[in-house]
KOLVO-36875 format. One record per residue (C-alpha): residue number from 1; x, y, z. Coordinates in steps of 0.001 Angstrom, whole numbers, plus 524288, in hexadecimal, padded with zeros to 5 digits. Example, Ala and Ser with C-alpha at 12.3 -4.5 7.8 and 13.67 -1.06 7.14 Angstrom:
! residues 2
R    nr       x       y       z
R     1   8300C   7EE6C   81E78
R     2   83566   7FBDC   81BE4
This chain:
! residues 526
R    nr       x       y       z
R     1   76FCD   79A7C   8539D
R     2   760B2   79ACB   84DE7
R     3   762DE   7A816   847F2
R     4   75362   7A793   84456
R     5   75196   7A7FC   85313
R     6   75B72   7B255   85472
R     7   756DA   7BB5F   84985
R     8   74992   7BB43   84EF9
R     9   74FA3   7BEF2   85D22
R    10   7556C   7CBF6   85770
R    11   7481F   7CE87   84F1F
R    12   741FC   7CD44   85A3A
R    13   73820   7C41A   8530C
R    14   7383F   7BA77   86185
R    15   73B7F   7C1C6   86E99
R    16   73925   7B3F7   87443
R    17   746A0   7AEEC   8711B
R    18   74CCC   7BB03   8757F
R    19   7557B   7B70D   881DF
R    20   75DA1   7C402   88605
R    21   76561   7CDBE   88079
R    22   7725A   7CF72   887C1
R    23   77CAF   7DA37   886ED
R    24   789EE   7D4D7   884CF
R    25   79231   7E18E   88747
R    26   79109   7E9E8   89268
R    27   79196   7FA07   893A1
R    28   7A158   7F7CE   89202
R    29   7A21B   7ED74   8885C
R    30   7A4FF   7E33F   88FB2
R    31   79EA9   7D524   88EA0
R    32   79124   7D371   89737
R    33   7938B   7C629   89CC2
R    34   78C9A   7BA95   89E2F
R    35   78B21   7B94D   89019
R    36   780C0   7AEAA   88BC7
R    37   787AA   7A407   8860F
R    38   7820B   7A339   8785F
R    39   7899C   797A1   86C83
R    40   78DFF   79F5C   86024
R    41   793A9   79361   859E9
R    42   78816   79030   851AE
R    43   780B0   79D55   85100
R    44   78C8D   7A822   84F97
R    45   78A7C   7B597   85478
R    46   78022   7C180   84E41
R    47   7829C   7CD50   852A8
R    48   77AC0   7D877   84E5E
R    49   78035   7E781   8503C
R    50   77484   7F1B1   85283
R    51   776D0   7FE50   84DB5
R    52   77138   807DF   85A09
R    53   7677B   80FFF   856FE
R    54   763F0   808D3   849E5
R    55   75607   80038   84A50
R    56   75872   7F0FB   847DA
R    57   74FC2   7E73F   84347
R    58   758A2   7DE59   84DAE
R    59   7517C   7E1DA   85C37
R    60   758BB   7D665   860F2
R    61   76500   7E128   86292
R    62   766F1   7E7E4   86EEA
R    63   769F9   7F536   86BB2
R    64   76ED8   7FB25   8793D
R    65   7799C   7F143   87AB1
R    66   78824   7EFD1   873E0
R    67   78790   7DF8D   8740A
R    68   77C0E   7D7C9   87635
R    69   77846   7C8AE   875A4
R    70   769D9   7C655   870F2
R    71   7675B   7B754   873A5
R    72   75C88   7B0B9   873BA
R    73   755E7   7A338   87A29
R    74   75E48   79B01   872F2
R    75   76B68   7A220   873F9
R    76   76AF4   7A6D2   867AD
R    77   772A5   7B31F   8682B
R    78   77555   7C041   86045
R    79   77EDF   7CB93   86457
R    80   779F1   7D9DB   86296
R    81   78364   7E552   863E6
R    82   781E2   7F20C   86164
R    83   787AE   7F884   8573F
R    84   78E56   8071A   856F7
R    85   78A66   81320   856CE
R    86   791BA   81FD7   850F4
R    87   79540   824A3   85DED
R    88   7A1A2   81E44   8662A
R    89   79FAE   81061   868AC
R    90   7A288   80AAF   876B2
R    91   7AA5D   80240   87C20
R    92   7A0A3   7F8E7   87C17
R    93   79B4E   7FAB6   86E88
R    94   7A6E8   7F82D   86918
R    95   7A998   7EB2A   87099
R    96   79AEB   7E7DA   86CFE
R    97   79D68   7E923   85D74
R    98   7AACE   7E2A8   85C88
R    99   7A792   7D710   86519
R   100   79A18   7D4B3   85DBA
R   101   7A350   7D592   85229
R   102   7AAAC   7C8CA   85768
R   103   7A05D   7C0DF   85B99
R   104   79826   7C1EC   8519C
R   105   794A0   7B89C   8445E
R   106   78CF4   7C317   83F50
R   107   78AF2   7D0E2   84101
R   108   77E87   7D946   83CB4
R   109   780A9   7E77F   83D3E
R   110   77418   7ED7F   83BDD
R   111   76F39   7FC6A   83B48
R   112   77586   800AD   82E67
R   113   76B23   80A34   82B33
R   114   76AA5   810E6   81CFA
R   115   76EF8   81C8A   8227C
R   116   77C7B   814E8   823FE
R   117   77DCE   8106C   8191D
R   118   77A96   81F58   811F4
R   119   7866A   82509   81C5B
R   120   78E84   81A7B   819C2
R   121   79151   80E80   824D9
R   122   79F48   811DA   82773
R   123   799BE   81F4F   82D36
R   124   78FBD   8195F   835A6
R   125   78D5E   81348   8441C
R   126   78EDE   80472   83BDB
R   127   79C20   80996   83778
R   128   7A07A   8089B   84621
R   129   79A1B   7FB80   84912
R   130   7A115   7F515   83CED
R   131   7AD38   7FB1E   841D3
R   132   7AC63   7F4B6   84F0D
R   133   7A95C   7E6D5   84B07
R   134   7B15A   7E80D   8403E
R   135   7BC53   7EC4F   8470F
R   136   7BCC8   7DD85   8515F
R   137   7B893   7D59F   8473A
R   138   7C518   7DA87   83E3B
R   139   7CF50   7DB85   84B4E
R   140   7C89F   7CF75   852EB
R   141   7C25B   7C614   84B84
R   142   7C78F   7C5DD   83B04
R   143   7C703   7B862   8397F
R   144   7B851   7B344   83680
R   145   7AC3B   7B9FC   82F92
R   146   7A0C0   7C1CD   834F8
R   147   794B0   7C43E   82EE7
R   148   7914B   7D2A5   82E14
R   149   7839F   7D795   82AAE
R   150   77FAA   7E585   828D2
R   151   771C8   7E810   82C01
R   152   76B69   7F3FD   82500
R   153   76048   7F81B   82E3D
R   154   7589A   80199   824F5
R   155   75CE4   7FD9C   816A3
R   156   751FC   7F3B0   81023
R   157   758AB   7EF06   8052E
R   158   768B8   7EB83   8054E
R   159   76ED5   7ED9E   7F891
R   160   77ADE   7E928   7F338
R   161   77F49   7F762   7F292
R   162   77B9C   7FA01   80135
R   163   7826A   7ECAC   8052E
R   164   78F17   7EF69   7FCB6
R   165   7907C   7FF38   8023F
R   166   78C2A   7FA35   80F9D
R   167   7961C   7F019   81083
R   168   7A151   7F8ED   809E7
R   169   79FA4   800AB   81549
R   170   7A1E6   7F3CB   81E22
R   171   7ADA7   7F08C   8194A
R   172   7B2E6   7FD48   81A70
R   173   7AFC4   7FF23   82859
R   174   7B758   7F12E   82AC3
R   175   7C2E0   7F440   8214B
R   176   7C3EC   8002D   82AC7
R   177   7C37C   7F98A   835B6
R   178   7CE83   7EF13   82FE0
R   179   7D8B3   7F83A   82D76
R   180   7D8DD   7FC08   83C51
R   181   7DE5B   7EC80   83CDD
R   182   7E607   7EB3B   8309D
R   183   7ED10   7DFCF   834DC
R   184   7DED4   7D7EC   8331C
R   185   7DD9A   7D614   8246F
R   186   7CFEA   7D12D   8269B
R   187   7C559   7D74F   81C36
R   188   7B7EB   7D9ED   81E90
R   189   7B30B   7CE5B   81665
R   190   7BD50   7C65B   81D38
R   191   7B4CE   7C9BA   82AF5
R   192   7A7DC   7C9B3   82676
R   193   79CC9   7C557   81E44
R   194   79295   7D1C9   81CBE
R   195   7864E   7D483   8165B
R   196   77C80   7E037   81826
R   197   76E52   7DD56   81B5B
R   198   76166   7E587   81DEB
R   199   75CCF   7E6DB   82B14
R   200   751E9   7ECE1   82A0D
R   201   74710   7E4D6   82F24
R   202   74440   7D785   8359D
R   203   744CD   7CF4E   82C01
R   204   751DA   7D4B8   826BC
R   205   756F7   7D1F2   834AE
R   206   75230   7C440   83464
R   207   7584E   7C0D9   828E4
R   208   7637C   7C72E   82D13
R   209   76525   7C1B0   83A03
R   210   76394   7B3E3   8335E
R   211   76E4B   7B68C   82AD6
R   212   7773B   7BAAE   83488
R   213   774DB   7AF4A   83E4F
R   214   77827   7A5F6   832CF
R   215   784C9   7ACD7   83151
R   216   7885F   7AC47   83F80
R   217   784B5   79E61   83FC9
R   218   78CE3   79B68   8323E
R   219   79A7B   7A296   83835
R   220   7970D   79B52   8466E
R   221   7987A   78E99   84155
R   222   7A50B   79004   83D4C
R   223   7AA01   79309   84BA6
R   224   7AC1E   78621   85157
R   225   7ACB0   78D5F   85F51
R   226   7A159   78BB9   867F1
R   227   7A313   79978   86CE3
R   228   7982A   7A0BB   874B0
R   229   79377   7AF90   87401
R   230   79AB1   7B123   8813A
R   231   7A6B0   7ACE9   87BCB
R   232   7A75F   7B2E1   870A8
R   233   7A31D   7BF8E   87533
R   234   7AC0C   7C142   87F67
R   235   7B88E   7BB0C   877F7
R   236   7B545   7C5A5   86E46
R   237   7B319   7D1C4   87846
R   238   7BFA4   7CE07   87D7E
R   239   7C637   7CD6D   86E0F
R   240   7BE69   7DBFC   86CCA
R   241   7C4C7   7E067   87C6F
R   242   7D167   7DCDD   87AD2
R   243   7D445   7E211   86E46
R   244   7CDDB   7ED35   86ED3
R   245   7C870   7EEE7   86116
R   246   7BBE5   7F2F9   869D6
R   247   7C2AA   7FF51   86EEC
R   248   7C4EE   80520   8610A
R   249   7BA06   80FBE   86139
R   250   7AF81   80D21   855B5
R   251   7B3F9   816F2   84DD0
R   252   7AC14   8216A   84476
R   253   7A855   81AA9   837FA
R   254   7B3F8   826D1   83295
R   255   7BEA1   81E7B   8387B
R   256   7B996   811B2   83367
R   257   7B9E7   81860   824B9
R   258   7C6A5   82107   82899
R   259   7CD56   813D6   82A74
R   260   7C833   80EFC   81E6B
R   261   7CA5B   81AB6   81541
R   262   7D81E   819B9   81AA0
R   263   7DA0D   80BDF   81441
R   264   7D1B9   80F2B   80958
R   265   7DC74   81AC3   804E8
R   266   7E6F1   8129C   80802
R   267   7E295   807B3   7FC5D
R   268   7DED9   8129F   7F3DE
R   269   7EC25   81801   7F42E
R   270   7F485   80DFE   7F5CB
R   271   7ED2F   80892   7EA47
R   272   7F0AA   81648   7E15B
R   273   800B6   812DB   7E7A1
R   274   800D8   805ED   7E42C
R   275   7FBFA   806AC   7D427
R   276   806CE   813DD   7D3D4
R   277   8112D   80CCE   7D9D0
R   278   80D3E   7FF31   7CFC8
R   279   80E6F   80989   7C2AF
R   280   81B79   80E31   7C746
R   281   8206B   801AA   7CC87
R   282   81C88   7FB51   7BCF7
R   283   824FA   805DE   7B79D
R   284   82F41   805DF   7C055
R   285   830DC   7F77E   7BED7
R   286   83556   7F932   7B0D7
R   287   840D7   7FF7C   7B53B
R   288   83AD6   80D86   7B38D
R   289   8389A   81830   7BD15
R   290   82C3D   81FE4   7BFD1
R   291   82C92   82D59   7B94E
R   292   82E91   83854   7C547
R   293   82D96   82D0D   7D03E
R   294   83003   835E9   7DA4A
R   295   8247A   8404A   7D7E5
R   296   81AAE   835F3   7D544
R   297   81D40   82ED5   7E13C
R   298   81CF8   839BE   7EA3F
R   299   80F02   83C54   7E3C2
R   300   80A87   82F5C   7E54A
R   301   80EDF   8303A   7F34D
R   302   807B3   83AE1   7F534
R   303   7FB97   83838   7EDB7
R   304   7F96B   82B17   7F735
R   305   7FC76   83267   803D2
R   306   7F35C   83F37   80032
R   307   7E90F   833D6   7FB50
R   308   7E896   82C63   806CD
R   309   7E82F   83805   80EA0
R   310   7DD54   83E7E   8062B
R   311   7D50D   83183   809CD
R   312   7D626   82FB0   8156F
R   313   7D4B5   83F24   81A5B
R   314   7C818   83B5B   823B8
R   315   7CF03   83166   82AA7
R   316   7DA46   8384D   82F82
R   317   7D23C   8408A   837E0
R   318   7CDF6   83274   83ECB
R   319   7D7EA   82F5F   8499F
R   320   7D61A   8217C   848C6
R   321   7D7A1   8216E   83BD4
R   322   7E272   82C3C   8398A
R   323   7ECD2   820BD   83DC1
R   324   7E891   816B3   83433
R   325   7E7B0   821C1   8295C
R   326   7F5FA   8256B   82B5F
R   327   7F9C7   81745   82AB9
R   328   7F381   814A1   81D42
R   329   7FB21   8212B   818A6
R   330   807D2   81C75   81DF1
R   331   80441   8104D   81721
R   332   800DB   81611   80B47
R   333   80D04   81E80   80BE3
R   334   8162B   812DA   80CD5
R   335   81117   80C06   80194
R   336   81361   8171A   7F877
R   337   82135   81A20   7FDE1
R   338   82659   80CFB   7FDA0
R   339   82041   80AE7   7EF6A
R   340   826FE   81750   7EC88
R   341   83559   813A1   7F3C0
R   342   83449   805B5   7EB56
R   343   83127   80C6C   7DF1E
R   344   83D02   81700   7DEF7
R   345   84536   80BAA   7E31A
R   346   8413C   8043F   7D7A5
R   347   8421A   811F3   7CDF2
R   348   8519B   812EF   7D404
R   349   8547D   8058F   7D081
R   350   84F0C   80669   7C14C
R   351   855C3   8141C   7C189
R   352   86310   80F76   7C51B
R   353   86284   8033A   7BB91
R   354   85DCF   80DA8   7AE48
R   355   868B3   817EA   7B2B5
R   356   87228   80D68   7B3A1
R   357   86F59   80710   7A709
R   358   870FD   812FD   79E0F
R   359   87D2B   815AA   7A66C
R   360   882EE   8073C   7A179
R   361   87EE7   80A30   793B6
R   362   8856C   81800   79240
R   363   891AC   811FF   7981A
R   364   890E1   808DB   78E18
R   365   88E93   8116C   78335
R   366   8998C   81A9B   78989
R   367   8A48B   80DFA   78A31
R   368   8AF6D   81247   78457
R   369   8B865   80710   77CE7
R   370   8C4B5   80FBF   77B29
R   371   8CEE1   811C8   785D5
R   372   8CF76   82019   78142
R   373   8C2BC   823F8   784DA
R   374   8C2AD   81FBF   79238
R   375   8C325   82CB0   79948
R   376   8B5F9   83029   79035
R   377   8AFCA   824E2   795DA
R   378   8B0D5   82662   7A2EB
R   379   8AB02   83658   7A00F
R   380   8A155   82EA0   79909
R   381   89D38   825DF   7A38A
R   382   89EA3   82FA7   7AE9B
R   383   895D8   83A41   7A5E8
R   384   88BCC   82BEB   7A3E2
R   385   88AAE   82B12   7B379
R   386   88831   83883   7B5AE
R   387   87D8F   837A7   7AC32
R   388   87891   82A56   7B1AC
R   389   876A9   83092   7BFE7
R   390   871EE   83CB7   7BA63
R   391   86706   834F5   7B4F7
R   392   8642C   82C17   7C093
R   393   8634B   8378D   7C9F9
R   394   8590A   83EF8   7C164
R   395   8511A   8338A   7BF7F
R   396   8512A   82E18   7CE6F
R   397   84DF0   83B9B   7D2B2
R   398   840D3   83B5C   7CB1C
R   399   83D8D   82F7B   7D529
R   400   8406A   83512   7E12A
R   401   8365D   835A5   7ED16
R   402   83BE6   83F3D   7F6E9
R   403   82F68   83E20   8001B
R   404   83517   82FFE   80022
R   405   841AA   83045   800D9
R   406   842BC   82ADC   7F4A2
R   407   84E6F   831BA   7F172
R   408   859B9   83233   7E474
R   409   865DB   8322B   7EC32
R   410   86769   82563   7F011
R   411   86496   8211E   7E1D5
R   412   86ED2   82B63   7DDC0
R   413   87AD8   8270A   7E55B
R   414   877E1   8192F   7E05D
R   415   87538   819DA   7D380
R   416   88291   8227A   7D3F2
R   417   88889   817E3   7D9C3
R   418   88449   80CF2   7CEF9
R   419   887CF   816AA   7C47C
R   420   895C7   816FA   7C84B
R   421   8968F   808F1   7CB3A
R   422   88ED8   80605   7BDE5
R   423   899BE   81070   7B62C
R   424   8A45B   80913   7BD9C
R   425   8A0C9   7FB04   7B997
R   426   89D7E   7FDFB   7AC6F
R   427   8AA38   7FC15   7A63B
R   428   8AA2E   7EE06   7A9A1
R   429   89CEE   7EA67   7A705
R   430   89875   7E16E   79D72
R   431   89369   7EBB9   79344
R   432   89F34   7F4E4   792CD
R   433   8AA44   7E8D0   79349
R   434   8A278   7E392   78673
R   435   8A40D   7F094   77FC7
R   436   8AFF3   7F265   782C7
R   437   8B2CE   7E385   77C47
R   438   8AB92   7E646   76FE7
R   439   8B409   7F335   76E64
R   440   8BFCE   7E952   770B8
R   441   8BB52   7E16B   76759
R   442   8B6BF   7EA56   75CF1
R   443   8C5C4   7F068   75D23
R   444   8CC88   7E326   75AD2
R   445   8C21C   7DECC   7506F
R   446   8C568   7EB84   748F3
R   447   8CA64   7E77A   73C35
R   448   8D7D0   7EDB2   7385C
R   449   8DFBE   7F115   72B39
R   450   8E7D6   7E8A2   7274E
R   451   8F6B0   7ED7E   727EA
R   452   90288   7EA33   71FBB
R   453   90C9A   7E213   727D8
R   454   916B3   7E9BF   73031
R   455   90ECF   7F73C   72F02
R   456   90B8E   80024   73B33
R   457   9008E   80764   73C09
R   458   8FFA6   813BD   74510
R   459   8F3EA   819B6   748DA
R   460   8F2F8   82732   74F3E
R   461   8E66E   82D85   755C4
R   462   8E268   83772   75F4E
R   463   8D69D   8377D   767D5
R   464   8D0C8   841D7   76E08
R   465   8C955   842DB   77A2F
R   466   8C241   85121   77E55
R   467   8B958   8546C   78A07
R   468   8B154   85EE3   78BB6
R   469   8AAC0   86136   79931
R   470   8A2BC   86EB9   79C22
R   471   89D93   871B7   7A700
R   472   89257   86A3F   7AC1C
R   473   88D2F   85EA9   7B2D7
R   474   88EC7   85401   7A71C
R   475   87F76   8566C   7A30C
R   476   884B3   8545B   79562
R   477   890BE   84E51   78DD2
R   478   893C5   849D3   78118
R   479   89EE0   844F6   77855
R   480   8A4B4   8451B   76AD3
R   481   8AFB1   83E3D   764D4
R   482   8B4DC   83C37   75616
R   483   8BEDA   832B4   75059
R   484   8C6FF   83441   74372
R   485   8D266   82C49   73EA4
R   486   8D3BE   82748   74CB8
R   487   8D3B5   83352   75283
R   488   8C758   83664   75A4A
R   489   8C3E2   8424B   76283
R   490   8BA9E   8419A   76E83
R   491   8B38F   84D35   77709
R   492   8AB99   84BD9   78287
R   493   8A048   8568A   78737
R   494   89D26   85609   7958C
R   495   89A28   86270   79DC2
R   496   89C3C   85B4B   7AC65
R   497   8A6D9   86463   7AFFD
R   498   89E20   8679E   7BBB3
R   499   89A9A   85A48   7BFB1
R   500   8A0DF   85899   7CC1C
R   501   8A3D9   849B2   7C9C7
R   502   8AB32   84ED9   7BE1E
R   503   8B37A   857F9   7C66F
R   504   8B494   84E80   7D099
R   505   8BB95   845F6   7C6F5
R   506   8C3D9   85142   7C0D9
R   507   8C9E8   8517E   7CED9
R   508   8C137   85EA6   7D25A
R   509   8C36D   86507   7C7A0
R   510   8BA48   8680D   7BA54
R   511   8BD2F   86139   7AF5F
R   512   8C3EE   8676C   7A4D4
R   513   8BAE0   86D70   79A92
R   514   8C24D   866CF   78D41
R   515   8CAC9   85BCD   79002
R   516   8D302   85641   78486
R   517   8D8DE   84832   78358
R   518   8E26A   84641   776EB
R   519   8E492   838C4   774CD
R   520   8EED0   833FF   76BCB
R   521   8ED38   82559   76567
R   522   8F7C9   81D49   75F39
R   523   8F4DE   80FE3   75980
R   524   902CB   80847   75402
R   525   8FCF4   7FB71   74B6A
R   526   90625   7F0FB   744E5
């Protein structure tokens, strides 16, 4: 296309070359047919949205009409559509925006008035139009790049700091619109190439125009199709009809920034989760557990929930946006539970492996190398598991989650059960069967007096065994012994008479309060 000639057609600079100006849509939004057949391989597609009711420095744009085709005597061609207003959009508007939004190289929305920009964009007619075009080019058309300029009709000078807040604004109105479509990962500077330009007189519009027709005519040559304006209009009103993006009402610029608000206060928390979760994950994963688990979860829980909620209080009153709002909680909630279930799964496991370890050691300690103290032993070890659970259950009930489920009982019964299996193996592990052999050894390797030939020695000795159990629940125990001339006395302190484990054993019946075992020990040498 010779977009000198077709600048000067909208400036209205030569009414000579001026050919027609046809209405593509009618009242109903359907296509107005015979459509002139007009090339876009080499010259692309301009379209230019007119904001109603806003002067233009482009009179080429027809400003009763949703779609129009300005041509002129050489077939050069330009769409104009009309852009929203803050009232409801028809039918026909909306099939006007999102099919200009597929035909088109470039698109020049013009009419952003300082008065926009000092209310903010999203809250303006604009906010709608974006929404619409937006909204096919992201469900319809993701896969090549459209220029997008952003005339300012009454601002002079553009500044970087009017472009950048101007544009922020953009991108949130089309990250919005993206996350009614989440499955489409496409960005906004995956879709489109912007800038923001003045508008406000000819000579702006010239050098706009210019601009826009060489980036129509750069992204046309690399479509190898010879495709017409009648085909490629209709093959994209029938894309718009049939999937109905079109019948999605334009919605209040509220909804476009409930939608987004949503999103934004699901990163925001999930970001506060996720660096929680990391500093209890580091500690955990040196085989600690997190100090009072359970209360701190429940508050982090709660914190997210009350957060997200807190943000996103003006969109719940939006119907279309009360769905997608209870979806990023749910989502939210998820990720904090199953953080949670995967960290008290974790806190069991280091749990279980500290209790068991001080377990092994005091049956070590407690290992008895004598045959006659046997029966003190196994009080010993029984008094060693009681104390072992005892400790488990008071520190797994500092994680539990009840609001979860994350509940102690499970944990209970099987940390019971490797207790007892631990306290039935130990005998024959490694680490008791070598104590027991250095206690072998040490007795045979004991030096002896020598002794004249044919002499008997006869030793005599008593030993002693006392236990003492009070009333009580075994919360405390001790023992005492004393040897003399091989003769040794040993008493035993346990109040556990009320323990019912301890009855259970005793047949149902409390243990006596002072037992006494006298044993008498003869050793006959030659």
């Amino acid at each position: 296309m010779n977009f000198i000639v077709a600048a000067t057609l909208l400036l209205g600079l030569s009414p000579s070359f001026v050919v027609g100006e046809k209405s593509l849509l009618d009242i109903t939004g359907k296509i107005k047919r015979p459509i002139p057949t007009v090339s876009t391989k080499n010259s692309g597609v301009v379209s230019i949205i007119k904001s109603p009711g806003t002067p233009s420095v482009l009179p080429g744009v027809i400003d009763d009409s949703h779609l129009s085709l300005i041509e002129d005597e050489k077939k050069q061609t330009l769409l104009s559509c009309r852009g929203s207003t803050m009232s409801t959009a028809s039918t026909a508007e909306r099939l006007a925006l999102c099919t200009t939004s597929l035909v088109s190289n470039v698109v020049i929305l013009e009419g952003v008035t300082d008065g926009d920009l000092e209310m903010g964009l999203r809250n303006s007619r604009h906010s709608r139009t974006l929404t619409a075009i937006f909204r096919a080019r992201h469900r319809l058309d993701a896969d090549r790049k459209q220029t997008l300029i952003i005339g300012l009709s009454n601002l002079g000078e553009v500044t970087e700091d009017v472009t950048n807040s101007l544009m922020k604004e953009v991108e949130g109105i089309y990250d919005a619109v993206a996350e009614e479509n989440p499955d489409e990962e496409a960005s906004f500077s995956d879709l489109y190439d912007s800038r923001v330009v003045s508008l406000q007189s000819t000579g702006n519009a010239e050098e706009v125009l210019a601009g826009a027709a060489e980036a129509a005519q750069s992204a046309s040559s690399e479509n190898e199709d010879d495709s017409s304006l009648s085909a490629i209009l209709s093959d994209a009103h029938s894309k718009v009809m049939e999937s109905g993006v079109s019948s999605q009402a334009l919605d209040s610029p509220a909804v476009a920034q409930g939608f987004l608000s949503c999103r934004e206060a699901y990163a925001k928390q999930a970001k506060a989760v996720r660096a929680k979760i990391a500093s209890w994950k580091a500690r955990i994963s040196r085989g600690l557990i997190v100090d009072n688990f359970g209360e701190q979860a429940e508050l982090l829980l709660s914190k997210a929930l009350n957060g997200l909620d807190s943000d996103t209080l003006a969109a719940s009153g939006l119907s279309i946006v009360s769905g997608y709002r209870l979806d990023m909680r749910s989502k939210l909630q998820t990720v904090v539970e199953s953080s949670l279930e995967e960290l008290f799964d974790q806190q069991i496991v280091n749990l279980e492996k500290s209790v068991l370890k001080k377990f092994t050691r005091e049956l070590l300690r407690q290992e008895k190398t004598s045959a006659t103290n046997v029966e003190l032993t196994i009080d010993e070890n029984a008094a060693a598991m009681r104390r072992a659970a005892f400790t488990f259950e008071t520190q797994v009930s500092s994680l539990e989650v009840p609001s979860l489920g994350l509940k102690k009982d499970k944990a209970m019964r099987e940390m019971n059960t490797k207790l007892s299996d631990t306290l039935i193996e130990f005998p024959d592990s490694p680490a008791a069967q070598l104590k027991r052999t250095r206690a072998v050894t040490k007795t045979v390797t004991k030096k002896k007096e020598p002794k004249a030939k044919g002499d008997f020695q006869l030793d005599f000795g008593l030993d002693l065994v006392a236990m003492i159990r009070p009333d009580g629940f075994g919360n405390f125990q001790g023992y005492g012994g004393y040897q003399m001339n091989g003769n040794s006395i040993t008493v035993g302190f346990q109040n556990d008479a009320d323990d019912p484990g301890v009855i259970a054993q005793c047949g149902g019946m409390r243990p006596p309060l002072i037992r006494v075992q006298p044993k008498l020990r003869i050793d006959l040498e030659r």
